[in-house]
Structures are given as C-alpha cells and as structure tokens.
C-alpha positions in Angstrom: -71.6 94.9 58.2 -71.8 94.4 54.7 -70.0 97.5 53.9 -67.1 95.4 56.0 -67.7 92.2 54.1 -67.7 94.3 50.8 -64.2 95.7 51.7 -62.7 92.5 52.7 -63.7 91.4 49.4 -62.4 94.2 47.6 -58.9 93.7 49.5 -58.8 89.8 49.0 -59.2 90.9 45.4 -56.7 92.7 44.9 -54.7 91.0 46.8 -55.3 87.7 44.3 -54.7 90.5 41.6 -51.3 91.6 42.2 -50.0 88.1 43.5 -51.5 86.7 40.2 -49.5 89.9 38.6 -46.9 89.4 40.0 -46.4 85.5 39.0 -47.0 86.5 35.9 -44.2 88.7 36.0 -41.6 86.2 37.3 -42.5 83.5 34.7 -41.9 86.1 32.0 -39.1 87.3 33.0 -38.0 83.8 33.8 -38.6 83.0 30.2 -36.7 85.4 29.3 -33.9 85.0 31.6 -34.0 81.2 29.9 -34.0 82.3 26.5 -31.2 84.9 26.4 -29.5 81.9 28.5 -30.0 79.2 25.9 -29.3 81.4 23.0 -27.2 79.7 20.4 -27.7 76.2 22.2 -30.3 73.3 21.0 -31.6 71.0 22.7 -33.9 67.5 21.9 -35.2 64.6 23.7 -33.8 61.2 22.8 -32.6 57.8 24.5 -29.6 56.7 25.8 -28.2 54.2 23.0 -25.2 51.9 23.0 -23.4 49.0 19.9 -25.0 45.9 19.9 -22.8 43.0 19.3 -24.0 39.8 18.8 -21.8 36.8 19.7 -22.1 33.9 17.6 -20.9 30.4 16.8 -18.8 30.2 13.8 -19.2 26.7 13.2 -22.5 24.4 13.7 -22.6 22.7 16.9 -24.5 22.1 19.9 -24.7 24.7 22.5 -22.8 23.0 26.0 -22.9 26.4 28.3 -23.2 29.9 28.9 -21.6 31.0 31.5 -23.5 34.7 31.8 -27.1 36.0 32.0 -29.1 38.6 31.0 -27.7 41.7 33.0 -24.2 40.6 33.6 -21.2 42.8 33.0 -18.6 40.9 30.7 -15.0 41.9 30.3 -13.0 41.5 27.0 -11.8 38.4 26.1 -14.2 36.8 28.7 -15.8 33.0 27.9 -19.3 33.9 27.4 -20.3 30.1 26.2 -18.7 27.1 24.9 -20.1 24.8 22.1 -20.0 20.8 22.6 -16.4 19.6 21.3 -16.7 15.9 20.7 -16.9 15.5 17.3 -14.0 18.4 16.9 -11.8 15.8 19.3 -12.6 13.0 17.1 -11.6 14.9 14.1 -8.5 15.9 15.8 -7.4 12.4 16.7 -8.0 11.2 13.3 -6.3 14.1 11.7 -3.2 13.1 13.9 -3.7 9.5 12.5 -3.1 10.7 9.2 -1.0 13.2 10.0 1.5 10.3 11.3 0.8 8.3 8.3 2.0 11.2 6.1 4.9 11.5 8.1 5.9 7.6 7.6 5.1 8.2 3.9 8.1 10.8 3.7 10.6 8.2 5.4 9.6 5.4 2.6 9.8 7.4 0.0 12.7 9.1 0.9 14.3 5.2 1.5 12.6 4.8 -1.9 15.0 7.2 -3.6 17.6 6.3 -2.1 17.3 2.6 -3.3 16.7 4.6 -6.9 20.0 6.0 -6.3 21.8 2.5 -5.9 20.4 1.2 -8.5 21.4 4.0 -10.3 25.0 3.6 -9.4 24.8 0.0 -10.2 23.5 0.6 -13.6 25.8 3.0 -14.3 28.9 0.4 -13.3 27.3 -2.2 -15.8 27.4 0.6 -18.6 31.3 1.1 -18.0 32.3 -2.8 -17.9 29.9 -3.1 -20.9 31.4 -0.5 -22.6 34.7 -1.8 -21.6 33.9 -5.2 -23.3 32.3 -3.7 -26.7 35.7 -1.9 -26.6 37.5 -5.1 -26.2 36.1 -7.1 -28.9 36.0 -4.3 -31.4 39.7 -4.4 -31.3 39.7 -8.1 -31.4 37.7 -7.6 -34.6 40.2 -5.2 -36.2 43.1 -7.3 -35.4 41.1 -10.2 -37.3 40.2 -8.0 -39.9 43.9 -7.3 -40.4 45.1 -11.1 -40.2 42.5 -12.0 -42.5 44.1 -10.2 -45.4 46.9 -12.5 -45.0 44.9 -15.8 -44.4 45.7 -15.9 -40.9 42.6 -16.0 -39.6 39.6 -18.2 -40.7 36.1 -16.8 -41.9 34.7 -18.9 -38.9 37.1 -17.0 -36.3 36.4 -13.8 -38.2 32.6 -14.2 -37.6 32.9 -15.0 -34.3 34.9 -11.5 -33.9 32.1 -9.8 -35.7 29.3 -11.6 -33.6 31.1 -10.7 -29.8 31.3 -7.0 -31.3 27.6 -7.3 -32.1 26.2 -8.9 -28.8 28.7 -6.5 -27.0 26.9 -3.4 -28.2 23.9 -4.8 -27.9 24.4 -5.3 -23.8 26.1 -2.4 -23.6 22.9 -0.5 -25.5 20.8 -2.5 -23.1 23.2 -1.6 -20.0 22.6 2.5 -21.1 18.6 1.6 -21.4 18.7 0.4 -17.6 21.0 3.6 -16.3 18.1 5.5 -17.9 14.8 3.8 -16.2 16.5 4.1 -13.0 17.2 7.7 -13.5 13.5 8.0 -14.6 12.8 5.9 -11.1 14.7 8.4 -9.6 12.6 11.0 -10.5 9.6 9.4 -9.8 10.6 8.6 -6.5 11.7 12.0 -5.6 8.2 13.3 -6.9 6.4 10.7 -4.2 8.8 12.3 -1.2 7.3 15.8 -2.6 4.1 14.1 -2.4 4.1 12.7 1.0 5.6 16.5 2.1 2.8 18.2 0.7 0.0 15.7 2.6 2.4 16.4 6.1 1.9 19.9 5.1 -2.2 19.2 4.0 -2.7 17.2 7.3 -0.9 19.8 9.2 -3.0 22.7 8.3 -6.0 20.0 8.9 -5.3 19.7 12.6 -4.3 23.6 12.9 -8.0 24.4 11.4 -9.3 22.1 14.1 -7.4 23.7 16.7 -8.8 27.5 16.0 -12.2 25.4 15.8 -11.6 24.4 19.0 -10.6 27.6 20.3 -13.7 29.2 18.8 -15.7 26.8 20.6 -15.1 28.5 23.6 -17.4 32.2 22.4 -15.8 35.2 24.1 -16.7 38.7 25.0 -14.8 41.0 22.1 -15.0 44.1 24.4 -16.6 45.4 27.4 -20.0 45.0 28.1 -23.5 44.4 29.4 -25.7 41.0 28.1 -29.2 42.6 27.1 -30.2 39.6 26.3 -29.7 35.1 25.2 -30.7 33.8 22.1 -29.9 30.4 22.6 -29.9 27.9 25.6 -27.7 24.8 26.4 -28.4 21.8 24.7 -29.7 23.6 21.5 -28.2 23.0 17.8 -26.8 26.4 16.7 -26.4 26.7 12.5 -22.9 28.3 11.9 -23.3 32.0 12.4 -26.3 31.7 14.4 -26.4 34.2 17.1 -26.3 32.8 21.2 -26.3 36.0 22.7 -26.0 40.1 22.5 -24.3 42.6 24.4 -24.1 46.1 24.5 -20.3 47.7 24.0 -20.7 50.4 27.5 -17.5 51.8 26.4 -19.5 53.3 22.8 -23.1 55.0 24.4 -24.5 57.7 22.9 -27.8 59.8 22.9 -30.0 60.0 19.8 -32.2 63.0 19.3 -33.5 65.3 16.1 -33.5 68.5 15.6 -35.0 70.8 12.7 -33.4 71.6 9.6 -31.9 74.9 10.5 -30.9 74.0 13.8 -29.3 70.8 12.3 -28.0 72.1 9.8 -25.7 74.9 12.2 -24.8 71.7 14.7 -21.0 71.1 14.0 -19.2 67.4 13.9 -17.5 67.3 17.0 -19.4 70.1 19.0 -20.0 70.3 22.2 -23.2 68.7 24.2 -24.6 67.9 27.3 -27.2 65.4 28.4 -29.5 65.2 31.3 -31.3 62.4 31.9 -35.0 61.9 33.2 -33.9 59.4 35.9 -30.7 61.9 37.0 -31.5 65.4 36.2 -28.5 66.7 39.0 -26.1 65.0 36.9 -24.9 66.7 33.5 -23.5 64.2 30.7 -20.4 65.8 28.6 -20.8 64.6 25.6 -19.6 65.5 21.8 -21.3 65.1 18.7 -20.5 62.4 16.9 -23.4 61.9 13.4 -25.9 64.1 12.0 -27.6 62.7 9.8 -27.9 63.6 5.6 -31.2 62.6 5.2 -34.5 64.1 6.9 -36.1 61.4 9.1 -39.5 63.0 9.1 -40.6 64.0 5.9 -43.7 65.8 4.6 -45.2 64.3 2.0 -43.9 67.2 -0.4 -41.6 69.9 -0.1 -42.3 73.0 -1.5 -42.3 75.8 1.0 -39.9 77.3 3.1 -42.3 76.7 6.0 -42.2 72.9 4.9 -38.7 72.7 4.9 -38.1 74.3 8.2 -40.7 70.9 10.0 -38.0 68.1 8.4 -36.0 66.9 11.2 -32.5 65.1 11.0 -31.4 62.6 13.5 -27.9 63.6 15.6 -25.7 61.6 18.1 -24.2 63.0 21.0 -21.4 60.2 22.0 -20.0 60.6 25.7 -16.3 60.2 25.8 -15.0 56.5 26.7 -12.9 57.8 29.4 -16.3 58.9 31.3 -17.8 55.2 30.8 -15.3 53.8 32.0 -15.6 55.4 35.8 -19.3 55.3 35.9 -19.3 52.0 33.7 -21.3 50.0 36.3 -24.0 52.5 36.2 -24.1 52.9 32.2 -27.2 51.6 30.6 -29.4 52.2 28.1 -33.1 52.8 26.7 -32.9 55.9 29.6 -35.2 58.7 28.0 -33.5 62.6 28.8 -32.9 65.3 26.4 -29.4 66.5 24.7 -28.4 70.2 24.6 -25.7 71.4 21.4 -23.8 74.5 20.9 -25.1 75.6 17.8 -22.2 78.6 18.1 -19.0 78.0 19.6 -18.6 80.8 21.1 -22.0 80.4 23.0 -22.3 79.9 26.9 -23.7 77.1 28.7 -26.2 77.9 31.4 -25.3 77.9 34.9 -27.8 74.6 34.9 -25.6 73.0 32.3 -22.0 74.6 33.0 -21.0 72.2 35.6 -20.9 68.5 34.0 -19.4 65.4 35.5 -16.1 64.8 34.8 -14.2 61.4 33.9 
C-alpha cells in the first residue's frame, strides 16, 4: 500500500514538474514572441489630455445666466452665458442722445457758415460802392485842385474836396476791415461744422463700442466642446476678464506620456502611435506625435554618468487626428489612464495587437 501511495506521489510529481516546465516554457517564449514583436516600437503610460479654454467676461458686470452645466457638449458659437445689460442699455440710449445732438450741431453750424458767407458777400458789396465813392471824390478833388490855380474855386470848397476824399478812404478802409472779419468768421465757422463732424464721428464710435459690448455680453462657445467645470454662478459680480466657466476643445485630445532619453531621443515629430486605453483595451487609438519635449522632466540631482543620463525622462504627446474626434466625439473625454505605443523606426511593424486601429 504504501509502495502504491509512494508511486502516486512520485507520478503527481512529475506531473506538477513538467506542467510547471512547461508554463515556463510558453511564458518565455511568449516573451520573446513579444519582444521581437515590439522591436523598434516604445511604449508609456499617460492620460488622455485635451485644451482648456476658459470663457470669460470681457467687461465687469453681473452674471444674468448660464445656459450650460458641468458635462454638457457645446457647439461653436453657442451662448454659454449672458452678463446683465442694463446699464450697457442706458449707456446706449444716452449715447444716441448725444449722438443726435451732434448731429443738430452739424446743421447750425453748417447754417452758421452759410450766414458767414452772406455777410461776406455783403461786405464785400460795401467795399465796391465805398471804393466807388473814394474814387468819386478824389476826382472831385483834382478838378478843384485844377480850378483853384485859376481862383475858381474857394479854399473853403477846396477843403471840403480834401475832407470827402479823406472820410471816403477812411469808410472804404473800414468797408475792407469788415470783408476781412467776416472772412475770418468764415473760417471759424467752418472749423465748428468740422467740430460738430468729428463729435458725430466720436459719438458714433461710442454707440458702436456699446454695441460689441453688448454683443460680448452674450459669452459664447469659441469651438467645440465639453464644460469640465463653472466658475461663476448667476447673480455674481464678474471683474473684467474674470473667468465664468472652462471647457475642453474635444476636437484637440491628446495623450501625454515619457519616455527615457534614448528612446526619446529616436521618437520622430510626426511619427506614428497608437493608444489603448485602460477603460477600452479592444479599441486601438491612431494617433501621431505631436511634442517631445527639450527639457528632461525627471532629473537626477546630477548628471555625470552615462547610466545617469540614460534614467532622465522627456515628456511626448501623441495627438489623435481631428477627423477621429469628430465621429466618436460624444464619447471623447479626458483624465482616462492607458498607455501610448511610438514607432521609434519607421520601417518597424506594429503588432498584430496594435495593427488594426479604429478608423475616422
């Protein structure tokens, strides 16, 4: 009997012996079957990753709405919030007050001119009759001055000649004076028209800044995305600039990872990738390389070795192609853990676990 039991043993063994062998076996060779596979690819782990935007106010104000919540997809161009408007309507009223004022002001002093203008004319017809009359009486004097050689003509009448020439030139100096003020009225006037033009034009611009402050009360989505999260809630005083919510642009995702200096340093711009990700390993992510970083994220504290070198590690980005996001783009989000794999040679094959990604 125990010679039996002792056999059993024995058998039960070996048995344990050449299955444990044999495992053995296949996970070697398995390992090796992997490594030749993955030969000239590297791989990292790293999150999934997308551009924050934050939306903003550009003006102070008081928060009236948002229209989305934390979660929601947002098309571009979409109204995401609207700031209280009040005191912009108010402004605009009063700037259209003015505006109208400044348009009266043209019309007065352009009637303003044009009264310069008459006056003008008017001073212009005295000088002619004045000069007319100077004209007149110097030609009265000369004829007295000619008649008084013979005795003709008194002294008395003589100076009476002498005095119309006098006051004639005199009213026609004063006649000439008058033409030139309203010419310099003129002027004057025509620089008030230019004025009042240039506050139509000020006031103008004043309501067309309140209307793109106006538009820009209503904040929109600038692209595509999902709301990660609200800064601000109705009823709250934003500062201008200050931030009322984020998004994440679906349409730019990408995967950051690290890799070692020698690996990172063979990874080419624009390579090929994949991704698989923790929560979907049957699905493969194409994606291309997009960064790798110039500076060593993880640094020994000093660098002397070879060996040394070789532990730096430089951060990468694997970006997925737009055209992919945009058919899966209601399943796109981020923080998702997974690991990236990167031709490090060109001419390198994918595994038959990586050879068949999704396609756009």
């Amino acid at each position: 009997m125990e010679l039996v039991l002792s056999r059993k043993l024995t058998l039960g063994l070996a048995i344990i012996a050449a299955a444990g062998f044999a495992y053995f076996a296949w996970r070697y060779y398995d390992m090796r079957l992997s490594a030749a596979a993955m030969l000239g690819i590297a791989s990292g782990n790293g999150r999934i990753e997308a551009v924050e935007i934050d939306i903003a106010a550009r003006t102070a104000g008081r928060l009236s709405d948002v229209t989305v919540r934390e979660g929601d997809f947002v098309r571009a161009g979409q109204i995401v919030a609207r700031m209280d408007i009040e005191q912009l309507n108010t402004q605009k009223r009063e700037a259209e007050a003015q505006l109208s004022r400044a348009k009266i002001g043209i019309d007065t002093a352009r009637s303003v001119v044009a009264q310069r203008k008459a006056e003008k004319d008017a001073a212009a017809a005295t000088v002619s009759q004045n000069a007319v009359l100077l004209q007149s009486a110097q030609r009265r004097l000369a004829r007295s001055l000619q008649l008084s050689k013979s005795g003709t003509v008194s002294d008395q009448a003589l100076d009476d000649d002498r005095a119309r020439v006098d006051g004639a030139a005199a009213t026609f100096s004063a006649a000439q004076a008058n033409l030139a003020a309203t010419e310099a009225a003129i002027g004057a006037a025509t620089a008030q028209v230019i004025d009042a033009e240039a506050s139509v034009e000020a006031m103008q611009a004043t309501v067309a800044r309140i209307d793109a402050d106006l538009r820009d009360s209503e904040l929109k989505a600038p692209r595509d995305g999902r709301v990660q999260y609200l800064v601000a809630q109705p009823g709250e005083v934003v500062a201008a600039g200050g931030r009322v919510l984020n998004i994440l642009d679906v349409g730019d995702v990408y995967m950051t990872f690290f890799l070692p200096t020698e690996e990172a340093g063979r990874t080419p711009i624009g390579g090929e990738a994949r991704i698989v990700l923790d929560a979907a390993p049957q699905y493969v992510i194409p994606a291309r390389i997009s960064f790798v970083s110039d500076v060593a994220q993880f640094t020994p504290k000093t660098v002397e070795t070879e060996e040394e070198r070789q532990k730096l590690m430089f951060r990468l980005r694997a970006r997925v192609s737009p055209e992919l996001l945009q058919k899966y783009i209601a399943q796109v989000k981020t923080g998702l853990p997974g690991r990236t794999y990167v031709k490090l040679d060109p001419a390198a094959e994918w595994p038959a676990s990586l050879s068949q990604p999704i396609t756009p």
